[in-house]
mmCIF file of the C-alpha atoms, coordinates in Angstrom:
data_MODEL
# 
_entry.id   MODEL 
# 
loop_
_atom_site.group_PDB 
_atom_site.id 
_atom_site.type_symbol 
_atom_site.label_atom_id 
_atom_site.label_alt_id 
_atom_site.label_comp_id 
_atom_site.label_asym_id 
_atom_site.label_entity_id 
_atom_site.label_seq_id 
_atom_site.pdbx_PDB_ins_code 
_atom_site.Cartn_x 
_atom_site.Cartn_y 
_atom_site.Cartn_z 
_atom_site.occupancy 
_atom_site.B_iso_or_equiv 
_atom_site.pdbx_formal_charge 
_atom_site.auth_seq_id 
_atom_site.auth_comp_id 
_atom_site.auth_asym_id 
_atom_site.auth_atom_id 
_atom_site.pdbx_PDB_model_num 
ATOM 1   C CA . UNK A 1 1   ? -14.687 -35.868 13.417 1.00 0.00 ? 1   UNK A CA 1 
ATOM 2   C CA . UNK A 1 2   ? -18.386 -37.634 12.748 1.00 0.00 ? 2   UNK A CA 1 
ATOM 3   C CA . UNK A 1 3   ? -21.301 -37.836 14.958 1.00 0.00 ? 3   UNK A CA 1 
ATOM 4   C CA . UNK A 1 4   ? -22.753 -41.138 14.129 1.00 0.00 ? 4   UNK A CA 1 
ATOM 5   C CA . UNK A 1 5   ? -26.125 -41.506 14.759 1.00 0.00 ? 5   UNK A CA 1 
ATOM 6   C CA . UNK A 1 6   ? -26.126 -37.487 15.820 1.00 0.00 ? 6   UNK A CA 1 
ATOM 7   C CA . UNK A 1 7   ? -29.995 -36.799 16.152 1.00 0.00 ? 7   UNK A CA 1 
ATOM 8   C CA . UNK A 1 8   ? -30.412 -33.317 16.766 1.00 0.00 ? 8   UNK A CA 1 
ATOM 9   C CA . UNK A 1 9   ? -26.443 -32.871 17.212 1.00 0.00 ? 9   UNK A CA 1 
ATOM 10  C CA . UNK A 1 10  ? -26.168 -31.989 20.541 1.00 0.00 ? 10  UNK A CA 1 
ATOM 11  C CA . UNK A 1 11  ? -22.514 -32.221 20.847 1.00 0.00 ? 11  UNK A CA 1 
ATOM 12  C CA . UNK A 1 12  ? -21.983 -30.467 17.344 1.00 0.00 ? 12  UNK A CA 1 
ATOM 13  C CA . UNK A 1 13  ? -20.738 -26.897 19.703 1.00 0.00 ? 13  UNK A CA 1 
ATOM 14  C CA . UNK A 1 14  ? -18.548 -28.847 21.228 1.00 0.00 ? 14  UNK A CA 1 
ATOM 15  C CA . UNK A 1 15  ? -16.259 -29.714 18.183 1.00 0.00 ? 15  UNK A CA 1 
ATOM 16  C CA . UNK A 1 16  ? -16.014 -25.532 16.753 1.00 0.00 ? 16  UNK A CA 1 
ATOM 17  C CA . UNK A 1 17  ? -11.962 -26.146 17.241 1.00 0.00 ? 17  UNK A CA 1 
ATOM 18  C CA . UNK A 1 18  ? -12.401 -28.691 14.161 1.00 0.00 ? 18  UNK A CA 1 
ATOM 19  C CA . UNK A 1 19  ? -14.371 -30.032 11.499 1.00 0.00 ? 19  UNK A CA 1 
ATOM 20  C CA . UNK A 1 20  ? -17.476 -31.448 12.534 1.00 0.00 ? 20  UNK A CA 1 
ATOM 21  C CA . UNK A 1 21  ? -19.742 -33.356 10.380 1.00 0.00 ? 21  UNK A CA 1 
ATOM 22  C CA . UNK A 1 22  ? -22.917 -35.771 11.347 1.00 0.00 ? 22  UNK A CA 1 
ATOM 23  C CA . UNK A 1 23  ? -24.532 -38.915 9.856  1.00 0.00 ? 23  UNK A CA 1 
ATOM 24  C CA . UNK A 1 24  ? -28.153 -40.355 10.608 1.00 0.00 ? 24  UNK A CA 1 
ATOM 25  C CA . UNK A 1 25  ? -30.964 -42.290 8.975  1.00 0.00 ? 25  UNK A CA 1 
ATOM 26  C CA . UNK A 1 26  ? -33.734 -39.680 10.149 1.00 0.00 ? 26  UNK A CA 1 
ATOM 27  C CA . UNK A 1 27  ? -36.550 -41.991 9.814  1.00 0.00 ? 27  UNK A CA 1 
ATOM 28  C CA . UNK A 1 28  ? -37.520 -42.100 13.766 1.00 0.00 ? 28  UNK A CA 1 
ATOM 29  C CA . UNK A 1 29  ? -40.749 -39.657 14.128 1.00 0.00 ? 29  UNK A CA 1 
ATOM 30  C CA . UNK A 1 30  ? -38.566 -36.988 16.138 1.00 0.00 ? 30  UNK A CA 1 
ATOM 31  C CA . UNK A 1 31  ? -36.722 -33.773 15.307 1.00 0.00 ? 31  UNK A CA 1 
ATOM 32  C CA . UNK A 1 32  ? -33.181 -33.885 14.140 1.00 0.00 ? 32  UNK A CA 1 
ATOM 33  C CA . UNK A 1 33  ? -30.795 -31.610 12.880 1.00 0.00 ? 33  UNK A CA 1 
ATOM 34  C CA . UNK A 1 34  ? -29.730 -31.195 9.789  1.00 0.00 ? 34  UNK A CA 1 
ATOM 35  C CA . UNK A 1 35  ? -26.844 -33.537 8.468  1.00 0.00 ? 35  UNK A CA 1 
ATOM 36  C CA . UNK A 1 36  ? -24.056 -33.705 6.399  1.00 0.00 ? 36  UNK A CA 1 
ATOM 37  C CA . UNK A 1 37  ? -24.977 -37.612 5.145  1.00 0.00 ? 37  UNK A CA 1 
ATOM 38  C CA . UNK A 1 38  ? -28.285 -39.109 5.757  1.00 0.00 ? 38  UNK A CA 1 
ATOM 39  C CA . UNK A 1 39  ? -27.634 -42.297 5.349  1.00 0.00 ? 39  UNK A CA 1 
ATOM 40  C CA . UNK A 1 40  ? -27.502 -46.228 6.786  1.00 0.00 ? 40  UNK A CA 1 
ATOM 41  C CA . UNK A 1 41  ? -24.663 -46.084 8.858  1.00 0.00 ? 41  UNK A CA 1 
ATOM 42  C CA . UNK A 1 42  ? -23.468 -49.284 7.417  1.00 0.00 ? 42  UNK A CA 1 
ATOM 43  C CA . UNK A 1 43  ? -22.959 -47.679 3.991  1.00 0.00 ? 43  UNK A CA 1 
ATOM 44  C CA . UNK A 1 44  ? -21.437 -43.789 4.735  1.00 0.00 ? 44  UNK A CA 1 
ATOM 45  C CA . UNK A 1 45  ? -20.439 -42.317 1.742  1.00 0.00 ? 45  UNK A CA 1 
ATOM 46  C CA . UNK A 1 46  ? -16.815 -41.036 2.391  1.00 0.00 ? 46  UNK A CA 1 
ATOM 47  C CA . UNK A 1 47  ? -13.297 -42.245 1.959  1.00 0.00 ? 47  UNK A CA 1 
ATOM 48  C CA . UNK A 1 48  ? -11.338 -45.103 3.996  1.00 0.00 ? 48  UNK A CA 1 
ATOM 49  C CA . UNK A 1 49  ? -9.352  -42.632 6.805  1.00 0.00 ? 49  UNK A CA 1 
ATOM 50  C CA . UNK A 1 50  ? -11.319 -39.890 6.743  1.00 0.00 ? 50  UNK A CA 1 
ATOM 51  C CA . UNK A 1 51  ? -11.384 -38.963 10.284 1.00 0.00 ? 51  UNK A CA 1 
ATOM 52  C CA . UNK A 1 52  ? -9.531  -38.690 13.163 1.00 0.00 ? 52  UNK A CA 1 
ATOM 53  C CA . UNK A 1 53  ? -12.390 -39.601 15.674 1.00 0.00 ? 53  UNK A CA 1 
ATOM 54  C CA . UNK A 1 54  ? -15.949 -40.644 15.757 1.00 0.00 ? 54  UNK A CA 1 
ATOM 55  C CA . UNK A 1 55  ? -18.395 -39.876 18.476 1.00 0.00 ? 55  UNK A CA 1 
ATOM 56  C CA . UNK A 1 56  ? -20.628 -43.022 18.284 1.00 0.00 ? 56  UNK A CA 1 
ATOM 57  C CA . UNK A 1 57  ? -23.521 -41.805 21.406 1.00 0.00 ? 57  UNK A CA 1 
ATOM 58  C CA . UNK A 1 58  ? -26.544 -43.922 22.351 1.00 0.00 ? 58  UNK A CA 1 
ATOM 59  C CA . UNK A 1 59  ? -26.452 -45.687 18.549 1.00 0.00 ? 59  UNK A CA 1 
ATOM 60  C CA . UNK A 1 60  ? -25.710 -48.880 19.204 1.00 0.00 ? 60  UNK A CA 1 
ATOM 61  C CA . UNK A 1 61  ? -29.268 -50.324 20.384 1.00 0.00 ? 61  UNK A CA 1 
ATOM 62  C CA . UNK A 1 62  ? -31.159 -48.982 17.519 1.00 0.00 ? 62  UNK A CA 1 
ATOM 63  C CA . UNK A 1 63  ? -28.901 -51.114 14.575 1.00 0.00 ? 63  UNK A CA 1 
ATOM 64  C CA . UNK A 1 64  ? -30.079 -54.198 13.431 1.00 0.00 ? 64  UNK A CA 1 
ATOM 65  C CA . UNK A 1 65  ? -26.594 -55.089 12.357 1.00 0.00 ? 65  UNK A CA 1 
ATOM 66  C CA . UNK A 1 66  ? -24.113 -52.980 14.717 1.00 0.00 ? 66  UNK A CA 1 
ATOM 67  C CA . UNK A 1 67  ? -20.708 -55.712 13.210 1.00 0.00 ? 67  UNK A CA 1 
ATOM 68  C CA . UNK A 1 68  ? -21.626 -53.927 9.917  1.00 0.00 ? 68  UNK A CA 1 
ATOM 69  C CA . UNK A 1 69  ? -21.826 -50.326 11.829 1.00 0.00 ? 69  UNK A CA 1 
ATOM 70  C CA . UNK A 1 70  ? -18.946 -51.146 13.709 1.00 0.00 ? 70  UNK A CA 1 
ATOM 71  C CA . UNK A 1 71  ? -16.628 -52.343 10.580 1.00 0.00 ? 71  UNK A CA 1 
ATOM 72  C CA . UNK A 1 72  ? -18.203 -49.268 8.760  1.00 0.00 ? 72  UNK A CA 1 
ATOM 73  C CA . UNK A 1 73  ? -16.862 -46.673 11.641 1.00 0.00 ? 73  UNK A CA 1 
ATOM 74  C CA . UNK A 1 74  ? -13.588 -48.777 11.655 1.00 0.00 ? 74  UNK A CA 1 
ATOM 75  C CA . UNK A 1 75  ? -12.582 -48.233 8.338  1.00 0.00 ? 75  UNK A CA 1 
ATOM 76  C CA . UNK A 1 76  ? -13.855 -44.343 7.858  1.00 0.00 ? 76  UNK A CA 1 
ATOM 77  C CA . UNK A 1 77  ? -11.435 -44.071 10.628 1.00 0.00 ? 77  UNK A CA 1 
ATOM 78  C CA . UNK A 1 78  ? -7.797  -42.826 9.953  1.00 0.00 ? 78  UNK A CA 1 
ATOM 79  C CA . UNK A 1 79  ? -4.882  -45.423 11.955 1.00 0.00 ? 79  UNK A CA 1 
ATOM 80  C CA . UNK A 1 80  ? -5.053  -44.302 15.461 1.00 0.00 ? 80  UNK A CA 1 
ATOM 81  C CA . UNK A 1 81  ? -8.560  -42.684 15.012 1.00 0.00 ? 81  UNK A CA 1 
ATOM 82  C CA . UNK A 1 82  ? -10.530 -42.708 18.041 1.00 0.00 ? 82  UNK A CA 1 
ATOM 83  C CA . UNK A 1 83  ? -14.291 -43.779 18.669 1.00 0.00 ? 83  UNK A CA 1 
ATOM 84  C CA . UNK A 1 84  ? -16.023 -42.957 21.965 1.00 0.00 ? 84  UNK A CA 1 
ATOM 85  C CA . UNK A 1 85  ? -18.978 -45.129 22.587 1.00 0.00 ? 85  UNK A CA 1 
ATOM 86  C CA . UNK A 1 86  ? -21.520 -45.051 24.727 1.00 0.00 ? 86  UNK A CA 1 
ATOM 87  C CA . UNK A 1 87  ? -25.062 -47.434 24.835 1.00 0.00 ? 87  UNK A CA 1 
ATOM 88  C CA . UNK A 1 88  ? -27.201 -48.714 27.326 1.00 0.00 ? 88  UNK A CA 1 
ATOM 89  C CA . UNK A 1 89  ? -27.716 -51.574 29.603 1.00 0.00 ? 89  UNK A CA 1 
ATOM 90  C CA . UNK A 1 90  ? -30.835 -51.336 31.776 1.00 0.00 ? 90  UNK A CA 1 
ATOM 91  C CA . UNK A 1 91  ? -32.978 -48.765 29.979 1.00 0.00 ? 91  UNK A CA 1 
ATOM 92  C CA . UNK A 1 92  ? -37.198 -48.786 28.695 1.00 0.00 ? 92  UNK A CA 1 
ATOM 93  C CA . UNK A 1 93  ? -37.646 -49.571 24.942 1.00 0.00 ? 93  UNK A CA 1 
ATOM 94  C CA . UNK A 1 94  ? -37.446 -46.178 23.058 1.00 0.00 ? 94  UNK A CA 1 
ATOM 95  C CA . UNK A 1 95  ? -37.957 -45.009 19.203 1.00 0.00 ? 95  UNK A CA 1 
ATOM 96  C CA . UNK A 1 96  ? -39.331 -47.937 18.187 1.00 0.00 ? 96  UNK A CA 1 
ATOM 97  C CA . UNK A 1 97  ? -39.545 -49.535 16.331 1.00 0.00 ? 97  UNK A CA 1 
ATOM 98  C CA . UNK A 1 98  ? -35.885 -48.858 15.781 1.00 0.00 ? 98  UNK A CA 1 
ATOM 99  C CA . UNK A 1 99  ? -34.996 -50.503 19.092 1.00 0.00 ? 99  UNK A CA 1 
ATOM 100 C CA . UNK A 1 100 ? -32.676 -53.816 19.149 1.00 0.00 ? 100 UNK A CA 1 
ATOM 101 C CA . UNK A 1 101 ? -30.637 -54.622 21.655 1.00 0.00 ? 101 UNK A CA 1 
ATOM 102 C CA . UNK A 1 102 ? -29.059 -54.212 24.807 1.00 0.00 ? 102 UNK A CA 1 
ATOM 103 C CA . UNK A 1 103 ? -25.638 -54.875 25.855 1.00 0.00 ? 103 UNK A CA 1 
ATOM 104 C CA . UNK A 1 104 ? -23.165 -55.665 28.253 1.00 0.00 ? 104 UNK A CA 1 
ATOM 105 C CA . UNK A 1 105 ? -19.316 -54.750 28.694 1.00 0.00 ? 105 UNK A CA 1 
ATOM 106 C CA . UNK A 1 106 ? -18.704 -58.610 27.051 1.00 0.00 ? 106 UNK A CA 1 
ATOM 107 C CA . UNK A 1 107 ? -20.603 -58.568 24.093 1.00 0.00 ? 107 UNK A CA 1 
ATOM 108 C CA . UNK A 1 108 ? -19.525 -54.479 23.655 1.00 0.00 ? 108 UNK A CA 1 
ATOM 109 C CA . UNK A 1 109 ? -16.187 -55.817 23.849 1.00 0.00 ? 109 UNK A CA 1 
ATOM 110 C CA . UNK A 1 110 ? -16.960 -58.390 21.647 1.00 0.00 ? 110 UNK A CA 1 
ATOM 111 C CA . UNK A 1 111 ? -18.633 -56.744 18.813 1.00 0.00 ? 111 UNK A CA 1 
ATOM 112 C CA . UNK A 1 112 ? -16.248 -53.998 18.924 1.00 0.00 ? 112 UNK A CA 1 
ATOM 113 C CA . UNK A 1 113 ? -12.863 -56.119 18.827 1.00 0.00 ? 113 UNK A CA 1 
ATOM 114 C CA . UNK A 1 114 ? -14.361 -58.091 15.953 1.00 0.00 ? 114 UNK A CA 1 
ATOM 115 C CA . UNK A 1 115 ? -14.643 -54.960 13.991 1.00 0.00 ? 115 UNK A CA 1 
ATOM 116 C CA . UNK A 1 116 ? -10.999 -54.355 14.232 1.00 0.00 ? 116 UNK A CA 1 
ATOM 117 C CA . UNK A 1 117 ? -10.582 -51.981 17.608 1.00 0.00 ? 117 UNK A CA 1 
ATOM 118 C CA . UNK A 1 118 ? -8.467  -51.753 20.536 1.00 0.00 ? 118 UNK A CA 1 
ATOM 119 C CA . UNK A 1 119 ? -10.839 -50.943 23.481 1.00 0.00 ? 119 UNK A CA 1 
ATOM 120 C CA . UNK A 1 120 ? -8.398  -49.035 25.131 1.00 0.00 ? 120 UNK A CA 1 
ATOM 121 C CA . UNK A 1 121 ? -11.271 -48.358 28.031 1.00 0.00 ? 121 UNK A CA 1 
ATOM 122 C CA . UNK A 1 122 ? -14.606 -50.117 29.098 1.00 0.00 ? 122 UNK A CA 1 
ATOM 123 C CA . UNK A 1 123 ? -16.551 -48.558 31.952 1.00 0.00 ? 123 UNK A CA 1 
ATOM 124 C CA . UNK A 1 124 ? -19.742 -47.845 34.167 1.00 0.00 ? 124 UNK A CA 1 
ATOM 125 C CA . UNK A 1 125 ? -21.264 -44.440 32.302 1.00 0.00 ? 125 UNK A CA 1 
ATOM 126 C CA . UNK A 1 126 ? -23.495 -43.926 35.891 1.00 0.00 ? 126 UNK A CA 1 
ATOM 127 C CA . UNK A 1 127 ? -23.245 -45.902 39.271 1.00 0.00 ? 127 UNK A CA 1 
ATOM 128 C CA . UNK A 1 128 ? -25.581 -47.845 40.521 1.00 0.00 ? 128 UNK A CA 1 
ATOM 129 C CA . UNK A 1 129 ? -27.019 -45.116 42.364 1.00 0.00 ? 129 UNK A CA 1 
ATOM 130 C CA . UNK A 1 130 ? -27.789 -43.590 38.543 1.00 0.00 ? 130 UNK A CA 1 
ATOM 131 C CA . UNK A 1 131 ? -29.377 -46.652 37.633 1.00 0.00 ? 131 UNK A CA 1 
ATOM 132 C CA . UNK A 1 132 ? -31.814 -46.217 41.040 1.00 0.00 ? 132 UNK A CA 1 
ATOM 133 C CA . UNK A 1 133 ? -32.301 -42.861 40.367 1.00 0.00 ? 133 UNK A CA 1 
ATOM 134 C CA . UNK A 1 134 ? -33.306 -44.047 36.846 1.00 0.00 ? 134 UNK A CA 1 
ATOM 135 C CA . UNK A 1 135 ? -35.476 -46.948 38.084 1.00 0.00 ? 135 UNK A CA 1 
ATOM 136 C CA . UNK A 1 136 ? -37.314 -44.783 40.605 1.00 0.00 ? 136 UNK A CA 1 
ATOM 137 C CA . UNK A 1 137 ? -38.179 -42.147 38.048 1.00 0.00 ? 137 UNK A CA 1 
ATOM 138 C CA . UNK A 1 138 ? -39.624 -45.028 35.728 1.00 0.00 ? 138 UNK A CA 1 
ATOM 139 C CA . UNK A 1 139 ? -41.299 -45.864 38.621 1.00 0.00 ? 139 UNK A CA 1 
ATOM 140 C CA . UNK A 1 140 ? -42.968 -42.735 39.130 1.00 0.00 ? 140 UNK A CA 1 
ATOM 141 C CA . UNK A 1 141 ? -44.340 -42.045 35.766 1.00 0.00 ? 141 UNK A CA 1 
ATOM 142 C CA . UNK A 1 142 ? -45.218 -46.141 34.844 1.00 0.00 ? 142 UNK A CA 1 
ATOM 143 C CA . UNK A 1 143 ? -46.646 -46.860 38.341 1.00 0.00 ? 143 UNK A CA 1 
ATOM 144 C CA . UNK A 1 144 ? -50.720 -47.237 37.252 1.00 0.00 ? 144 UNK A CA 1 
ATOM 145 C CA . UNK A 1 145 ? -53.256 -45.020 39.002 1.00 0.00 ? 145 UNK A CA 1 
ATOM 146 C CA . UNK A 1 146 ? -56.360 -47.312 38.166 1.00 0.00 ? 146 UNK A CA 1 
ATOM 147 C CA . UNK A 1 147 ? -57.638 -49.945 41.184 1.00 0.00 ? 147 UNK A CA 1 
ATOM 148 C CA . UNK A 1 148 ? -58.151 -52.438 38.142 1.00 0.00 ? 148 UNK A CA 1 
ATOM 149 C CA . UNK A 1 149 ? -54.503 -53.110 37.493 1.00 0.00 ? 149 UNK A CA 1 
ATOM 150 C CA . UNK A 1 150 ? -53.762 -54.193 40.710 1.00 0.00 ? 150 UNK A CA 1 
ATOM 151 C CA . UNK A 1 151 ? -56.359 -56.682 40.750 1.00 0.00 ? 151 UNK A CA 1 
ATOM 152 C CA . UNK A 1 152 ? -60.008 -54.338 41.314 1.00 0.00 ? 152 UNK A CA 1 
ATOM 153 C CA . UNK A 1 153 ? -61.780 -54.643 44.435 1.00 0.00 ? 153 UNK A CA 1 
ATOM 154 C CA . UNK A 1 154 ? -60.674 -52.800 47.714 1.00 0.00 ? 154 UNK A CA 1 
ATOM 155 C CA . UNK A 1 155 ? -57.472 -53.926 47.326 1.00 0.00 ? 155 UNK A CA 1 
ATOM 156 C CA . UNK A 1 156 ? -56.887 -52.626 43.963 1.00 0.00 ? 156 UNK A CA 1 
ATOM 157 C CA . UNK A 1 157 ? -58.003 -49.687 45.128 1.00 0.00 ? 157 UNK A CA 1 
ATOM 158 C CA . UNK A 1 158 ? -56.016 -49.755 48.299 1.00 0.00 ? 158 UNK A CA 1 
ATOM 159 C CA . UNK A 1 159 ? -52.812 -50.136 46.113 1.00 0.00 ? 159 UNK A CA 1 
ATOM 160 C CA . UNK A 1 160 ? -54.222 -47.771 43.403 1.00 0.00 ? 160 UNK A CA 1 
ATOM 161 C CA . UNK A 1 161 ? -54.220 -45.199 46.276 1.00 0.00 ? 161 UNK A CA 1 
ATOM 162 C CA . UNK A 1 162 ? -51.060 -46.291 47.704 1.00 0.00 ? 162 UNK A CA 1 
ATOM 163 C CA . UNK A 1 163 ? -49.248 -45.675 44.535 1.00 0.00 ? 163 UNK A CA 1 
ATOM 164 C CA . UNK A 1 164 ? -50.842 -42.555 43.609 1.00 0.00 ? 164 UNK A CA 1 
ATOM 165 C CA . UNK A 1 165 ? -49.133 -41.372 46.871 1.00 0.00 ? 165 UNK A CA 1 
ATOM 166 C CA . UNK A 1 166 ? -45.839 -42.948 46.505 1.00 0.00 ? 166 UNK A CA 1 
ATOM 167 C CA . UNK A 1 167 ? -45.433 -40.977 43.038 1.00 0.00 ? 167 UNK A CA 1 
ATOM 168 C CA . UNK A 1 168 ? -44.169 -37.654 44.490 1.00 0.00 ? 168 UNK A CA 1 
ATOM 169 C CA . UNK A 1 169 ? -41.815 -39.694 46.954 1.00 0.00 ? 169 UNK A CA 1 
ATOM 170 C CA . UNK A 1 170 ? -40.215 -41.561 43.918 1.00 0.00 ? 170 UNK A CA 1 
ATOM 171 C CA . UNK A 1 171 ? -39.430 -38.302 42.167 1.00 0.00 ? 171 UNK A CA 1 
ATOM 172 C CA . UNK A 1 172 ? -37.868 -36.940 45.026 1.00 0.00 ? 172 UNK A CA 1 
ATOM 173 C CA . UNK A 1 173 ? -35.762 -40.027 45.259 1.00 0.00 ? 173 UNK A CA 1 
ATOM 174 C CA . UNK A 1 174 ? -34.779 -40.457 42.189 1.00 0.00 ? 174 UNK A CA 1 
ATOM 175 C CA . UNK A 1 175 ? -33.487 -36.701 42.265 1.00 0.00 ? 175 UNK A CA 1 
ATOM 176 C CA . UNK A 1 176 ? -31.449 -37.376 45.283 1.00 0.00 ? 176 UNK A CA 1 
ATOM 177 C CA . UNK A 1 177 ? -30.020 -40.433 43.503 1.00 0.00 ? 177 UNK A CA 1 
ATOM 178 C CA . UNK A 1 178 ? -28.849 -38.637 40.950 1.00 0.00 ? 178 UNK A CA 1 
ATOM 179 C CA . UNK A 1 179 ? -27.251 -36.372 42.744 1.00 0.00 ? 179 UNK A CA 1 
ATOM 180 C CA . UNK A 1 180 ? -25.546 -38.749 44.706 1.00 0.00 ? 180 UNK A CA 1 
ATOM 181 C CA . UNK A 1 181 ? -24.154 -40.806 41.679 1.00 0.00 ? 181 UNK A CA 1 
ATOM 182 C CA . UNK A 1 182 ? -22.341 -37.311 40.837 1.00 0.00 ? 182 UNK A CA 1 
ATOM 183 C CA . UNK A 1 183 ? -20.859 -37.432 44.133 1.00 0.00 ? 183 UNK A CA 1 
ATOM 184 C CA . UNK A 1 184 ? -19.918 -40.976 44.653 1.00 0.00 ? 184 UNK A CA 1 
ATOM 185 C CA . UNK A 1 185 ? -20.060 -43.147 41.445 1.00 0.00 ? 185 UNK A CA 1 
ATOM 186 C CA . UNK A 1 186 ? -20.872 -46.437 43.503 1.00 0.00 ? 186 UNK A CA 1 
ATOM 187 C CA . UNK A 1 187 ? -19.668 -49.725 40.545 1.00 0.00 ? 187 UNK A CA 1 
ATOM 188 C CA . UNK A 1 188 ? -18.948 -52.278 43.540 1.00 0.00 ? 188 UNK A CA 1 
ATOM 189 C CA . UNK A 1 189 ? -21.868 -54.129 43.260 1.00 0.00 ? 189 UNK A CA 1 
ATOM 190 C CA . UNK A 1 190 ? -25.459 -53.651 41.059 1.00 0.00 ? 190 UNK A CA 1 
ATOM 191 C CA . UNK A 1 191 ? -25.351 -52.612 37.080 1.00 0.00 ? 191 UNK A CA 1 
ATOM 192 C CA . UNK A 1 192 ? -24.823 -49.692 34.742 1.00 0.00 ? 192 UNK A CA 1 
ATOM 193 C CA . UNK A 1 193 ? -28.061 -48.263 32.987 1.00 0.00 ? 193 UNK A CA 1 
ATOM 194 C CA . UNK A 1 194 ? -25.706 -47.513 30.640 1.00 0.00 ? 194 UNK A CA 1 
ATOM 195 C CA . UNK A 1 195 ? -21.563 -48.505 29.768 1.00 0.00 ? 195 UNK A CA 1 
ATOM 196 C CA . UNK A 1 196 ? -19.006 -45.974 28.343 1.00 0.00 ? 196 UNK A CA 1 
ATOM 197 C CA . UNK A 1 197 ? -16.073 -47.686 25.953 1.00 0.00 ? 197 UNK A CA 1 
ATOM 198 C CA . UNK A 1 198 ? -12.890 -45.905 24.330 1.00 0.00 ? 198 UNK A CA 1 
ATOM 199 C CA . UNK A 1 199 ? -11.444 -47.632 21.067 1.00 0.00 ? 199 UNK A CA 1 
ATOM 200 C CA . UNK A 1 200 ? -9.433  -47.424 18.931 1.00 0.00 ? 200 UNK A CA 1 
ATOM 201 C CA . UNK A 1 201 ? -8.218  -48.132 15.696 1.00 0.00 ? 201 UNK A CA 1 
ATOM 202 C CA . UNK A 1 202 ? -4.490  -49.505 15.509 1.00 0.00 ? 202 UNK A CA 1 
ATOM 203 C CA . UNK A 1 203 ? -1.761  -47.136 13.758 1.00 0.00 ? 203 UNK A CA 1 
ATOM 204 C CA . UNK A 1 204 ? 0.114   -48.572 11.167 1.00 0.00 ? 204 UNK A CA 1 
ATOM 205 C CA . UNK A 1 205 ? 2.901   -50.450 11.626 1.00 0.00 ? 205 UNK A CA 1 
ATOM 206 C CA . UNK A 1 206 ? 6.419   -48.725 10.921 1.00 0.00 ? 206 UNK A CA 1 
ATOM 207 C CA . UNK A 1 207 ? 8.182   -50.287 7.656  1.00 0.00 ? 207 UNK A CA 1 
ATOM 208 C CA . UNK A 1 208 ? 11.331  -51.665 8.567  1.00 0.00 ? 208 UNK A CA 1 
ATOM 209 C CA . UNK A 1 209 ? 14.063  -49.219 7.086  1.00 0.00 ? 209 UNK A CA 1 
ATOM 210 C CA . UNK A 1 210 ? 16.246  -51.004 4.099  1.00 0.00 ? 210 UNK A CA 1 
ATOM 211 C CA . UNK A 1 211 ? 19.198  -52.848 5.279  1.00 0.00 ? 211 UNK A CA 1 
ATOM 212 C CA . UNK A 1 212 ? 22.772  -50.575 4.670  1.00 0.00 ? 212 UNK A CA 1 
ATOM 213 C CA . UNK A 1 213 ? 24.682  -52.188 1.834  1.00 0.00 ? 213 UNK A CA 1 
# 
């Protein structure tokens, strides 16, 4: 299997039962592990069919071109290879300036079907509860402490104050909120941060056996 886009491999001691291998750029100022291509995921130099799955995790925003990435990962895959995807919706900018796009479940569906794959499965990662739990820990950290950026005067200050003690509330709520998502996924109503997808890349078709003389 491939980890494209693996970073620091997380996953990598998940996949001891079979042969793991990773692929990654490694240009964004951060750690990463070492991997067995660095290269542009639009150009991975290995065989048509090589494996039987791809784990393609939090990748998608950071492409310029994800149809190229996406018709890359189709054909490295063999006929029924599978690709679990996942990428965000409602999330800050991060590693920039590597940072492109966000998407939802029509143009994931889109992109992805264009490439060639079945998407057997196309879901909420979090609830909306997650998403709450995300915005209120945003909140906490981004929230300013200084009475000038919510206007000066007293009632910068006034705000300034009110914010500084709303901060360890907002922590404490997004916690809970977390928590909660694990215990009841809430999708009726509000958005993903992020969306989860299954494909997969169609088997090929039986030959018709030769007509008996």
């Amino acid at each position: 299997m491939l980890d494209a886009g693996a970073g620091r491999a997380p996953y990598a001691p998940l996949f001891g039962h079979c042969s793991y291998e990773s692929a990654d750029f490694c240009r964004v100022d951060k750690p990463y592990a070492e991997q067995t291509y660095t290269c542009d995921l639009a150009a991975i130099p290995v065989e048509d069919g090589r494996y039987d799955a791809v784990i393609f995790n939090q990748v998608m925003e950071h492409l310029p071109e994800p149809a190229a990435v996406l018709a890359e990962l189709h054909r490295i895959l063999k006929p029924g290879g599978k690709l679990l995807y996942t990428g965000p919706f409602f999330y800050e900018e991060h590693e920039q300036p590597y940072d492109f796009f966000r998407y939802t479940r029509y143009g994931t569906r889109h992109l992805m079907e264009r490439a060639g794959f079945a998407v057997e499965r196309l879901d909420w990662l979090e609830g909306y509860f997650g998403t709450l739990g995300y915005q209120f820990e945003t909140a906490s950290r981004c929230l300013p402490r200084r009475a000038a950026a919510y206007g000066g005067g007293i009632g910068g200050a006034l705000y300034a104050l009110a914010a500084l003690a709303l901060k360890p509330a907002l922590r404490l709520m997004s916690l809970a909120l977390h928590r909660l998502d694990l215990r009841a996924k809430y999708t009726e109503r509000g958005y993903p941060k992020n969306y989860v997808a299954i494909a997969s890349k169609a088997a090929v078709a039986a030959q018709p056996s030769a007509a008996r003389a």
